[in-house]
C-alpha positions as CSV (number, residue, x, y, z in Angstrom):
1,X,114.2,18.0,136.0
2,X,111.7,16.9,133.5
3,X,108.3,17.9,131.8
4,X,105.3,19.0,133.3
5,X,101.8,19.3,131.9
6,X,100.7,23.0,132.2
7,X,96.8,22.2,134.0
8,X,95.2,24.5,136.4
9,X,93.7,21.8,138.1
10,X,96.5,20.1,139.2
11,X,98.8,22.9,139.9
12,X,100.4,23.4,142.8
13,X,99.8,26.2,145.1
14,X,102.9,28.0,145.4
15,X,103.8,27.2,141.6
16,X,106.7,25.5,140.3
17,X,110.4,26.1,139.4
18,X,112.4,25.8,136.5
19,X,115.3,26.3,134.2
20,X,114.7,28.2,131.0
21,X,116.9,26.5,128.4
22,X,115.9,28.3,124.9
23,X,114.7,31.6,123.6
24,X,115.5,35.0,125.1
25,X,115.4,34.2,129.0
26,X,117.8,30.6,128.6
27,X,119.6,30.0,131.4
28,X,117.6,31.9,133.9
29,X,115.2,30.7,136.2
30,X,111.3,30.5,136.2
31,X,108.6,30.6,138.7
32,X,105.4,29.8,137.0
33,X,102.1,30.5,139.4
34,X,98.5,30.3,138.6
35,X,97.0,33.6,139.2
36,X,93.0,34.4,139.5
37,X,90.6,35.3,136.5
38,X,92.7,32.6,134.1
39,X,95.6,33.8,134.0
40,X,99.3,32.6,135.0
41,X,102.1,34.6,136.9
42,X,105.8,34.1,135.0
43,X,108.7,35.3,137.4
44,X,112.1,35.2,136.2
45,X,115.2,35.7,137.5
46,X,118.6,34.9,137.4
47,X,120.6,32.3,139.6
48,X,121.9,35.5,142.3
49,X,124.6,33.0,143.6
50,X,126.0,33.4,140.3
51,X,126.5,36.9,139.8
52,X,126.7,40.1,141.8
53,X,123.3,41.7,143.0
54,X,123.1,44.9,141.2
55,X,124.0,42.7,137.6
56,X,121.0,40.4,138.3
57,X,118.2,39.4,135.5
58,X,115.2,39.5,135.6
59,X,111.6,39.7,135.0
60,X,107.9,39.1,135.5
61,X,105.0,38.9,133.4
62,X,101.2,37.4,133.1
63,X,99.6,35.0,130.5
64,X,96.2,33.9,130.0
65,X,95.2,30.4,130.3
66,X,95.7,29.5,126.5
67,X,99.0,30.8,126.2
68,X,100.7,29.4,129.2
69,X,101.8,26.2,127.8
70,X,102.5,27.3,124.5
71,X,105.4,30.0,126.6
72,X,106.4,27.5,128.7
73,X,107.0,25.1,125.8
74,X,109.0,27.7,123.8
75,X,111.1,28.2,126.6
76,X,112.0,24.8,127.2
77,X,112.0,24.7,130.7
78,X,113.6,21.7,132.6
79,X,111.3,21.7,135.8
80,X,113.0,21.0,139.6
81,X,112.3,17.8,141.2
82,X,110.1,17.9,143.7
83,X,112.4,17.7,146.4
84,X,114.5,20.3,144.9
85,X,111.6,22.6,144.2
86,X,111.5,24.3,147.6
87,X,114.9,24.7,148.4
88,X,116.0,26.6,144.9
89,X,113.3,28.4,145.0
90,X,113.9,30.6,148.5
91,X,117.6,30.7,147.1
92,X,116.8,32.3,143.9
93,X,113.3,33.9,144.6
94,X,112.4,33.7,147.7
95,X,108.9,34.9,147.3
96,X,107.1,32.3,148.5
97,X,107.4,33.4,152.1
98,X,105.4,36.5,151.6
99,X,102.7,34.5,149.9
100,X,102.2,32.4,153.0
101,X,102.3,35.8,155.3
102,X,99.9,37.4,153.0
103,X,98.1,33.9,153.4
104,X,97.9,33.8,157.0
105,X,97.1,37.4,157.4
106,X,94.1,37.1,155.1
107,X,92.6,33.8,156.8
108,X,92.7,35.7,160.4
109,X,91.2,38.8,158.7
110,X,88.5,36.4,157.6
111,X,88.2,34.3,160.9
112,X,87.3,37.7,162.5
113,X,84.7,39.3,160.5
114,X,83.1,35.3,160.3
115,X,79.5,35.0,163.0
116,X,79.4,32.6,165.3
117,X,77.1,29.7,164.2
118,X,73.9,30.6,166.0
119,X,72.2,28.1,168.4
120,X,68.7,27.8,167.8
């Protein structure tokens, strides 16, 4: 796990996971997503291998662009390797998968309303 620069740009797709280590959510989880109109999606849970189902933590809430690294920071979040990303991620969230279905539906929804290019 290690630091990550908070940057739209460069952010992946299906967000990032990591562990919170201070301030009122340490020890639980985060999924941090960039949302539409500048803002940034904050899921948190606990580790549900942990603990029993109906004792789980957890939370969600959105932040603007500006302060999105300045949470993120105060949390002090140890970020997932890359190769580690996926994996805890459908252990511990596991809401990825309906992202891609909603993705998928949405791009055939698209192809079908789109005109055939027109031959001149």
């Amino acid at each position: 796990m290690g630091s990550v620069l908070i940057d739209r740009s460069s952010w992946p797709q299906d967000g990032r996971i990591g562990r919170i280590t201070a301030g009122e959510y340490a020890g639980l989880y985060l999924l941090l997503a960039a949302e539409i109109n500048g803002s940034w999606a904050f899921y948190i849970s606990k580790d549900p291998r942990t603990g029993k189902s109906d004792e789980l933590a957890h939370d969600d809430f959105w932040a603007e662009d500006e302060g999105a690294p300045r949470l993120v920071e105060e949390m002090a979040v140890e970020w997932a390797a890359d190769s580690e990303d996926e994996a805890l991620e459908k252990e511990i969230f596991d809401i990825r998968s309906e992202w891609h279905k909603r993705r998928r539906r949405g791009s055939v929804i698209r192809s079908l309303f789109r005109r055939p290019a027109q031959s001149d």
